[in-house]
C-alpha positions as MATLAB code, in Angstrom:
seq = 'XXXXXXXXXXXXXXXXXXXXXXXXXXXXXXXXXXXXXXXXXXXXXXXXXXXXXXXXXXXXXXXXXXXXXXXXXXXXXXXXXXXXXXXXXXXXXXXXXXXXXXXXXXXXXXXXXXXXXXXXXXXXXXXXXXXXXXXXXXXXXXXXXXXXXXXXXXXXXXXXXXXXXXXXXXXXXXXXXXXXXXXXXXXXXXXXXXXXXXXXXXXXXXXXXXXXXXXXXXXXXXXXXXXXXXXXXXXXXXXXXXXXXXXXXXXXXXXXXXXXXXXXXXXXXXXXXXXXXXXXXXXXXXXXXXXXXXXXXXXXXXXXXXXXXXXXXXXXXXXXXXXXXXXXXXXXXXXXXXXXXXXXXXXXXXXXXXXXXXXXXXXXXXXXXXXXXXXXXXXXXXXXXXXXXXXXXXXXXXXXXXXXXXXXXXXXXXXXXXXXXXXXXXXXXXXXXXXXXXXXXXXXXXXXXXXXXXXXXXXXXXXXXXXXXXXXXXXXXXXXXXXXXXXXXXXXXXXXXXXXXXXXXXXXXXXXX';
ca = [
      73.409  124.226  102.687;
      75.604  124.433   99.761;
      74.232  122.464   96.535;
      76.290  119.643   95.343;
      76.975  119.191   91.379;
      77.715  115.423   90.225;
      77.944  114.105   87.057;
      77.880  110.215   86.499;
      80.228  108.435   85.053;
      80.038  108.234   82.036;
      76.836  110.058   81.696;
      77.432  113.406   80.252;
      75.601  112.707   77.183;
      72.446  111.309   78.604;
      68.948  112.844   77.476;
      67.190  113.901   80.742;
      64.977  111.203   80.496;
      67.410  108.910   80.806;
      69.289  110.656   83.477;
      66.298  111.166   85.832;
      65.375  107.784   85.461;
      68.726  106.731   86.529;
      68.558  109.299   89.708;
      65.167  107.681   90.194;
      66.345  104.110   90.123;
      69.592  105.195   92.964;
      66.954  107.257   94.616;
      65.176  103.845   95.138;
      68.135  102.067   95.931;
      68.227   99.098   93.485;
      71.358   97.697   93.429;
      73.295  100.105   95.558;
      73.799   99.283   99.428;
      73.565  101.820  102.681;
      77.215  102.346  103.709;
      78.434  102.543  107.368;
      81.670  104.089  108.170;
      82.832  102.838  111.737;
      86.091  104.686  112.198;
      87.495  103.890  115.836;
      89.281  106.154  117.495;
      93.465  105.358  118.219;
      92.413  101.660  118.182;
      95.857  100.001  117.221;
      96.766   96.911  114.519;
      96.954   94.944  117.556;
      94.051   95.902  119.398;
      91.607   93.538  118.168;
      91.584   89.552  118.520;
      90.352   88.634  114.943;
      94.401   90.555  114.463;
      96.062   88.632  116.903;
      95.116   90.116  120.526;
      94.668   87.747  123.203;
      94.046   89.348  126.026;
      90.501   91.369  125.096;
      87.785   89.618  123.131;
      86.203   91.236  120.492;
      82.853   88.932  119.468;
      81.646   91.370  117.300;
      84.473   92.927  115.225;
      85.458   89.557  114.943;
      82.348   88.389  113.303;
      82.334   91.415  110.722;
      85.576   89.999  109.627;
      84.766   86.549  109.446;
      81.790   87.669  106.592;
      84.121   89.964  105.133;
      87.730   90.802  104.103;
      90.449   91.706  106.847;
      92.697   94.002  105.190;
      96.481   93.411  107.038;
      97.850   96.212  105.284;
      95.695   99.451  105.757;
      96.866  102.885  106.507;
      95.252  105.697  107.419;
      96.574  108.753  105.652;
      97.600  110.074  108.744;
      98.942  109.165  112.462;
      96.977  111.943  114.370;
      93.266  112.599  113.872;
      92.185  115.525  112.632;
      94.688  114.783  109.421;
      93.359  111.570  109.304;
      89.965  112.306  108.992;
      90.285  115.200  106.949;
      92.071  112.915  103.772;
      89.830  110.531  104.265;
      86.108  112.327  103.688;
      87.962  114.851  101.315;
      90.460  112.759   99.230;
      92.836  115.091   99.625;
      95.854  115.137  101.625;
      95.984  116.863  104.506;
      99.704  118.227  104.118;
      98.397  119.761  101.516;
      96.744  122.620  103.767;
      98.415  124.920  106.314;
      95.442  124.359  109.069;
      94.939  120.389  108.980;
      97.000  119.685  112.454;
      95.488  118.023  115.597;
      92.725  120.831  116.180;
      91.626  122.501  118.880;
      87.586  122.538  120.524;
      87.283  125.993  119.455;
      88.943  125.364  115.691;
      86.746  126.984  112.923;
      85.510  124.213  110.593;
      88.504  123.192  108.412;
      86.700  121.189  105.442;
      84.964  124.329  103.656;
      81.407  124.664  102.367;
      83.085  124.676   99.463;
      84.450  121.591   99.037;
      83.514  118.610   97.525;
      83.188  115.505  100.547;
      82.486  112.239  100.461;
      79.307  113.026  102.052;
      78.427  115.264   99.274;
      79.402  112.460   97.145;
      76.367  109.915   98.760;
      73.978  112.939   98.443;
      74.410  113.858   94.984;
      73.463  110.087   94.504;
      70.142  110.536   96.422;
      71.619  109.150  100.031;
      70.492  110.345  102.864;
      73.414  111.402  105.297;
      74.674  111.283  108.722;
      77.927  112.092  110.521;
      77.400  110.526  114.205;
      80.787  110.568  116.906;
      83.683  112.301  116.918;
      84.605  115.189  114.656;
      87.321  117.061  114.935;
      87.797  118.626  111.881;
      86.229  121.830  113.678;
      82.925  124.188  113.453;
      81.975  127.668  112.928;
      83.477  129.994  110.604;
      86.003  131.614  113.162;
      88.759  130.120  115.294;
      87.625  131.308  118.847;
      84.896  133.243  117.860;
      82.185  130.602  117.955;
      79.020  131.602  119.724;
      78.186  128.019  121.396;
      74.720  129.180  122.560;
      73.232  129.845  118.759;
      73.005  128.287  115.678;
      76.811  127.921  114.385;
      77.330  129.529  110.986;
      78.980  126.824  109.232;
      78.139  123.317  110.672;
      78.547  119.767  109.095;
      75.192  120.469  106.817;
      77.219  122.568  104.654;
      79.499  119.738  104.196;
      76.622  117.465  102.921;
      75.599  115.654  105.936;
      71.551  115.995  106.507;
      72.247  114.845  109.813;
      74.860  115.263  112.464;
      74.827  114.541  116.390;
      79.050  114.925  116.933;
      81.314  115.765  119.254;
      82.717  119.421  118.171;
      86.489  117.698  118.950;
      87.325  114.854  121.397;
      86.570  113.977  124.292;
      89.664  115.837  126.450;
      89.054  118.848  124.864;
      86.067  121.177  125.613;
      83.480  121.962  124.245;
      82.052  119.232  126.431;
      78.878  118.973  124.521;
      76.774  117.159  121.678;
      76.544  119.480  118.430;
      73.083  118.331  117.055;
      72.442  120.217  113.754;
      74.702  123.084  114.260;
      73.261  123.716  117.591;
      74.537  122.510  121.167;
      71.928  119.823  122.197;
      70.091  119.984  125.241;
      70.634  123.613  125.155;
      70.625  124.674  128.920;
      69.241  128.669  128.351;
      70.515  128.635  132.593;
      74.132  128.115  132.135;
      75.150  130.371  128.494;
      78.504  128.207  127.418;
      81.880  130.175  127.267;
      85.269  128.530  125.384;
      88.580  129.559  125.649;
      91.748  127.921  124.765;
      94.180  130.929  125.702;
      92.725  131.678  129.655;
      90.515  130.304  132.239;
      87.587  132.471  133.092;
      87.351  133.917  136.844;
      86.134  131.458  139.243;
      86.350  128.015  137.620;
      88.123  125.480  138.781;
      90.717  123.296  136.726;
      92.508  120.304  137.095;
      95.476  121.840  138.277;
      94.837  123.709  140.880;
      91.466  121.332  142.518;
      92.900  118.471  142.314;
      89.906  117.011  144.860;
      86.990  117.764  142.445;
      88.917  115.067  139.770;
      86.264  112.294  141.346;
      86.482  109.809  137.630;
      90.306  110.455  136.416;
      93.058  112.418  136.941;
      95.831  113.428  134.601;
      99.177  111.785  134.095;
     100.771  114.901  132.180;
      98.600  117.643  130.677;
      94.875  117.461  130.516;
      94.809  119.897  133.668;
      92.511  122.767  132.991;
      88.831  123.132  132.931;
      87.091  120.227  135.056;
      83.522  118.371  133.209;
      82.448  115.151  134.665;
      84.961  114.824  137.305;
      87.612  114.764  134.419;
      90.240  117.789  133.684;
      90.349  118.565  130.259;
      92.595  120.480  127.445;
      91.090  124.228  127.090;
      88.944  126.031  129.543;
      84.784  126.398  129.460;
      82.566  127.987  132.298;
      78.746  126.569  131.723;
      76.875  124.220  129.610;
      75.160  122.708  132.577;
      72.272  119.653  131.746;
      73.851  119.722  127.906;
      77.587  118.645  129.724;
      77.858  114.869  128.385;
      78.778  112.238  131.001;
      81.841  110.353  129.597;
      80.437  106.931  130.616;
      77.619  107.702  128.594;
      79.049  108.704  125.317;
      79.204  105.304  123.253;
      75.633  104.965  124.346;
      74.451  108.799  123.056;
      76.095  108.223  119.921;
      74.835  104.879  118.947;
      70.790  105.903  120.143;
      71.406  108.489  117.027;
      72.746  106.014  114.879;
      70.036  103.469  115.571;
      67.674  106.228  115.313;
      69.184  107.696  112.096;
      69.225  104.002  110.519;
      65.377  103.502  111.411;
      64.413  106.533  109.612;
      66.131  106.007  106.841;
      65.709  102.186  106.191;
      63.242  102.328  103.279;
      65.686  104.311  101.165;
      69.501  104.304  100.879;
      71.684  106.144  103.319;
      75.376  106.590  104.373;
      76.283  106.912  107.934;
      79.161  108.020  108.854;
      79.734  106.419  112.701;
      82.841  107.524  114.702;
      83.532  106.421  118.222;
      85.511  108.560  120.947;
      86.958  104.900  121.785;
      89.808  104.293  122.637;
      91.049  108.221  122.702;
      91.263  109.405  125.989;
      90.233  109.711  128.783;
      88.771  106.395  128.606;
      86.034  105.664  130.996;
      83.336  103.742  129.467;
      80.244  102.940  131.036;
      79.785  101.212  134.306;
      78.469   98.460  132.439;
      82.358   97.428  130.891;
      84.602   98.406  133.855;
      86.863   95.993  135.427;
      85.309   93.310  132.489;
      88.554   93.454  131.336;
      92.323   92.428  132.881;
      94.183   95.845  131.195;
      91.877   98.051  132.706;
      90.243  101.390  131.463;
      91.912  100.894  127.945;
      90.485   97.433  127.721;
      87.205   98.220  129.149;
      86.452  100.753  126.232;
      87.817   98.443  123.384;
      85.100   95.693  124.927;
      82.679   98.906  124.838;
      83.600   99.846  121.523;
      83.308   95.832  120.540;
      79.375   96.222  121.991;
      78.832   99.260  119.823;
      79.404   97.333  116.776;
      77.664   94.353  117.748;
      74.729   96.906  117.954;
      75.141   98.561  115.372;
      74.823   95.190  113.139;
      72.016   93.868  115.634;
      69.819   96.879  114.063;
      70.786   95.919  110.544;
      69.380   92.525  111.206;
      66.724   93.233  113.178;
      65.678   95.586  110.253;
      66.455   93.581  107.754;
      68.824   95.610  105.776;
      72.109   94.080  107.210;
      72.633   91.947  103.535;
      72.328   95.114  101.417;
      74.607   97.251  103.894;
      77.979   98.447  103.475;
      79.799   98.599  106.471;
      83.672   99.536  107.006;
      85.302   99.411  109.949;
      88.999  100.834  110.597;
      90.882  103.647  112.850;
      91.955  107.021  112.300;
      95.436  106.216  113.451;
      97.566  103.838  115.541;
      97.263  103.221  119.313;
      98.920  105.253  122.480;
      98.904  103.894  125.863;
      99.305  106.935  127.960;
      97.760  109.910  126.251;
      96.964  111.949  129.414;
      95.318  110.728  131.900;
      96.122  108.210  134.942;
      94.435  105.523  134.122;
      96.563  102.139  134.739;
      96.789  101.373  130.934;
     100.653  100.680  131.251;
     100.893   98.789  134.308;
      97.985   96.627  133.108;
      99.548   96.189  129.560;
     100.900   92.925  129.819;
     101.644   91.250  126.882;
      99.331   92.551  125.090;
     100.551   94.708  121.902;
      98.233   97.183  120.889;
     100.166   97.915  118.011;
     101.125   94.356  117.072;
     104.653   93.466  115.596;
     104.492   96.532  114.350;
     107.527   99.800  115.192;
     105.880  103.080  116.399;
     102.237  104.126  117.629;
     100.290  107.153  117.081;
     102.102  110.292  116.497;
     105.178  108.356  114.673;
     106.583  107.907  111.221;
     107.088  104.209  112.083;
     104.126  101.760  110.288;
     102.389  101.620  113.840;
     101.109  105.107  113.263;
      99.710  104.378  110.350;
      98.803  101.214  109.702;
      95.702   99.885  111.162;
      92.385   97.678  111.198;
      90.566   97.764  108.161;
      87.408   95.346  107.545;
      84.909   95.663  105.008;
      81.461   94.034  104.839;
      78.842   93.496  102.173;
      76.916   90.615  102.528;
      75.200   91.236   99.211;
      78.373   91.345   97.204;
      81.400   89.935   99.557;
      80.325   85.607   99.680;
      84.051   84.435  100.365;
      85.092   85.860  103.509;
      89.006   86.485  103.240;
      92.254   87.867  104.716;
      93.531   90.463  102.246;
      96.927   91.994  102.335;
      97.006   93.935   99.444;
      98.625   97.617  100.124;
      95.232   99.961  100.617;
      94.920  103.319  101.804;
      92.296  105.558  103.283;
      92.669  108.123  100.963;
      90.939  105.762   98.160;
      87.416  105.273   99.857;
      85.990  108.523   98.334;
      86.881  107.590   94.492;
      86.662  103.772   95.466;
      82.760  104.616   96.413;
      82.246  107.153   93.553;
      83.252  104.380   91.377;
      80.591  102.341   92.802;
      77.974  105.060   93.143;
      78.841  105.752   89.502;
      79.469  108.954   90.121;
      82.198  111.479   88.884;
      83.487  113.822   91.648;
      83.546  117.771   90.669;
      86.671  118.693   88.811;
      89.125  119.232   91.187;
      88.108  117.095   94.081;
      89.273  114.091   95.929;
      92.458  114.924   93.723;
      94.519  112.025   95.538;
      92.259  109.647   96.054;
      92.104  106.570   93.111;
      89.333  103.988   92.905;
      90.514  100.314   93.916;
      86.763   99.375   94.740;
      87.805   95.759   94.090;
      90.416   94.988   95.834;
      88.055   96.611   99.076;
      85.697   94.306   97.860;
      88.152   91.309   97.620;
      87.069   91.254   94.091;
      90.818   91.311   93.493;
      94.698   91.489   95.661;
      95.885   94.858   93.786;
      98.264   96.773   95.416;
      98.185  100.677   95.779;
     101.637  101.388   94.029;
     102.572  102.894   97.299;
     100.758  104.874   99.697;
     101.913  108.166  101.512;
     101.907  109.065  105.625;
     102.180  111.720  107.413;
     103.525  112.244  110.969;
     103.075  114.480  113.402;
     105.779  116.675  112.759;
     104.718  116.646  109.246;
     107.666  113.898  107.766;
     106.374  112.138  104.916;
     107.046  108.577  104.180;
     106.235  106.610  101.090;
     105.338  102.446  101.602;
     105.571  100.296   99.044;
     104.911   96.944   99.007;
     108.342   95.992  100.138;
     109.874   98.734  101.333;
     109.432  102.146  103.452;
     111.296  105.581  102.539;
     111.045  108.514  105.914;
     112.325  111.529  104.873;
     114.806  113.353  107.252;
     112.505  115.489  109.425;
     113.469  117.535  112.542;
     111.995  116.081  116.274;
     112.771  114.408  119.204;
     113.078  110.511  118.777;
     110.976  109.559  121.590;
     107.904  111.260  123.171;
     108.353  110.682  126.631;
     105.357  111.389  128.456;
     103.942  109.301  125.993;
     106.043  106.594  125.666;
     105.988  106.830  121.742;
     109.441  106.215  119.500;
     108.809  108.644  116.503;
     111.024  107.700  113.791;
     111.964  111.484  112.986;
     115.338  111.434  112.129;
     117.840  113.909  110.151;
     118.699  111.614  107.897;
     116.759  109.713  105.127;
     115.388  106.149  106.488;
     114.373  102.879  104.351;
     113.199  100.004  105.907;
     112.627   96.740  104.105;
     109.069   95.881  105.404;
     108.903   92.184  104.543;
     111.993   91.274  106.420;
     112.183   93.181  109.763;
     109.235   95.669  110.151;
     111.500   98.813  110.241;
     114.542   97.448  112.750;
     117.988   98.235  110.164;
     117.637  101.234  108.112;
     119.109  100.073  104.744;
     119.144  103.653  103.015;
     123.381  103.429  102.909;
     123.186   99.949  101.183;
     120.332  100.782   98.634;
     120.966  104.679   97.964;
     119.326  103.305   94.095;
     115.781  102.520   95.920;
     116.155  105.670   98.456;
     116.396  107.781   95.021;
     113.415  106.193   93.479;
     111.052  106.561   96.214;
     112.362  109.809   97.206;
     110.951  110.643   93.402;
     107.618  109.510   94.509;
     107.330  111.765   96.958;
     108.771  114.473   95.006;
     106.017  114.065   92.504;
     103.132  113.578   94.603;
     104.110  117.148   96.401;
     104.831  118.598   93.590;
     101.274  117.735   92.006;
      99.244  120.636   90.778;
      95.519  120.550   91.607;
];
């Protein structure tokens, strides 16, 4: 495990006494709160009731919020995963890197040893750490070359987590096992895992061609190849057997190892680092939330992932800890309806809007992508509950939480991420100057408060399989966001406020590490 060098702020000049007895008084965690990251999986602006949904309730989320500040206007970095997830532990921006796309089961691991994350950050202040969920930000040193039945060579502990229990990617792409550690849990020495994403191996069957072994979902488009769980998948894998998960049992595997990881750890401070496979696909949540709710499969597993939280903060309190704890709770991305896999969520739809009033959903340009749920929590600190819509960004959490941590990041790190710690705390209604997001096809757009710049990008305008409208275009876009959330592109009638925030985005490519 790579050592982690941290200097704090403001510290340089301190005689070790003095420093060590400021490690030891973080150490003991006076002052200084555990911190939860909940990051939900393509759960959409509109997904949730405390943001306007009326056709799933959401007891739980909606409780966080009411003790906390609702952010309206929060964007991930990102309207695909992997990128998402990437600028948010790193503070960098994804675009910045060749190898940041949606990755595959078998990706090697993208964040390096190297590199300074905001786990790292939490340890160097004597946290203990946990990444618990979904990953998929890859393992192993090697695309392709992972050996799945020994210990990986480069696993999340070289990234500063002391713990992980993860999913290597998601949950419609194989590997379909728990990492624990670096190692595949539950190990099964009977059936030696194989992982492929260019061939099937001899014998297996796939989703394709055996249709009549697809006994829990079947595909819509894709998702046709190697069969786990009664569910075809993206890539192909022969073995695994007792270590296979069981999809309806996922949210429950993940939260036992964050209840378990919480218990340990209570007496001292730790960061946790939760992320659900809800509401990514394929969505079938335990037996438990079917048919509980009127839009089907999609709004079973937002009711599951609505129970996951409420347990989550049910340990707190029944620990005691829930006062001095952290906890936010947002989304890597924007929703999709179908993402794969034939599982009613359009004909169930209704009226409900799981991307609000918003244009666009995940994979697009548009602010559906991008914008998304955002709730923070600290009892402790956070007395006046509010509804905050200050512009905020993901990409601010890991100097946001260094600032708080008092801790400097290594020279060179986290280079785009800025510390607005109070306005996440409500402690003020700052606006990031603008924020930056990235599509799928890699178009940039800058937000400001007001308005919304897309650069021309190259793409079709609608996915259809997916249903999604992209807002790649060949020519520039701006969109005045107060007035008509992206309907009439004014970039003819305002070529003066095209030109300025095209000069945002020139400089914040053009930045030098």
């Amino acid at each position: 495990m790579k050592s982690t060098l941290f200097i704090a702020l403001g510290a340089a000049s301190l005689l070790p006494s003095a420093l060590q007895a400021q490690q030891e008084h973080i150490m003991a965690g006076k002052g200084l709160p555990n911190v939860i990251f909940i990051y939900a999986d393509d759960l959409g602006y509109g997904d949730l009731e405390c943001y306007g949904a009326t056709r799933v309730q959401t007891p739980n989320v909606n409780r966080l919020a009411s003790e906390g500040i609702r952010f309206t206007q929060a964007h991930a970095a990102a309207s695909t995963s992997t990128p998402s997830r990437y600028a948010m532990l790193t503070g960098e921006y994804a675009w910045r890197r060749p190898d940041t796309d949606i990755a595959a089961g078998n990706a090697k691991m993208i964040i390096r040893p190297g590199q300074f994350t905001m786990a790292d950050l939490f340890k160097s202040a004597g946290y203990a750490t946990a990444a618990i969920g979904k990953w998929h930000l890859g393992l192993g040193d090697k695309t392709g070359e992972q050996d799945w039945n020994a210990p990986l060579p480069a696993a999340l502990g070289d990234l500063g987590f002391d713990y992980h229990y993860i999913m290597a990617a998601t949950a419609d792409r194989v590997p379909c096992v728990f990492i624990e550690n670096g190692q595949v849990a539950n190990y099964d020495p009977s059936a030696p895992i194989e992982v492929s994403y260019k061939a099937n191996f001899p014998g297996e069957p796939t989703g394709r061609d055996n249709p009549e072994l697809l006994y829990n979902l079947k595909p819509s488009f894709g998702h046709d190849m190697s069969i786990v769980n009664g569910i075809s998948r993206i890539g192909y894998m022969k073995g695994g057997g007792k270590a296979l998960w069981k999809d309806e049992n996922i949210a429950d595997s993940i939260l036992v190892h964050a209840q378990g990881f919480i218990r340990a750890n209570k007496d001292k401070p730790f960061f946790m680092y939760f992320a659900t496979n809800d509401i990514h696909v394929p969505r079938f949540p335990h037996e438990r939330f079917r048919g509980k709710n009127p839009m089907g499969l999609r709004g079973d597993a937002i009711v599951q992932f609505d129970w996951t939280v409420g347990q989550l903060m049910k340990t707190l309190d029944d620990l005691g800890i829930a006062d001095n704890t952290l906890i936010i709770l947002s989304s890597d991305n924007g929703p999709v309806v179908d993402d794969g896999y034939a599982d009613e969520a359009v004909a169930k739809l209704g009226n409900h809007r799981p991307a609000g009033p918003l244009r666009g959903n995940k994979y697009s340009a548009f602010e559906g992508g991008t914008r998304v749920p955002a709730i923070v929590r600290w009892p402790k600190e956070i007395h006046k509950p509010a509804v905050s819509d200050a512009l905020v960004s993901q990409i601010d959490w890991l100097a946001s939480l260094a600032s708080l941590l008092h801790v400097r990041p290594p020279k060179g790190a986290a280079t785009d991420s800025r510390n607005h710690l109070d306005t996440w705390l409500g402690k003020d209604n700052n606006d990031r100057p603008w924020v930056i997001e990235q599509a799928m096809n890699h178009a940039l757009s800058v937000r400001t408060k007001e308005w919304k710049y897309i650069e021309p990008s190259r793409g079709t305008a609608f996915m259809k399989e997916e249903a999604v409208e992209t807002g790649y275009m060949m020519g520039p876009q701006l969109y005045k966001i107060s007035e008509d959330y992206e309907q009439k592109n004014m970039a003819k009638e305002k070529p003066e406020i095209v030109y300025e925030l095209q000069n945002i985005l020139k400089d914040v490519r053009d930045k030098v590490k």
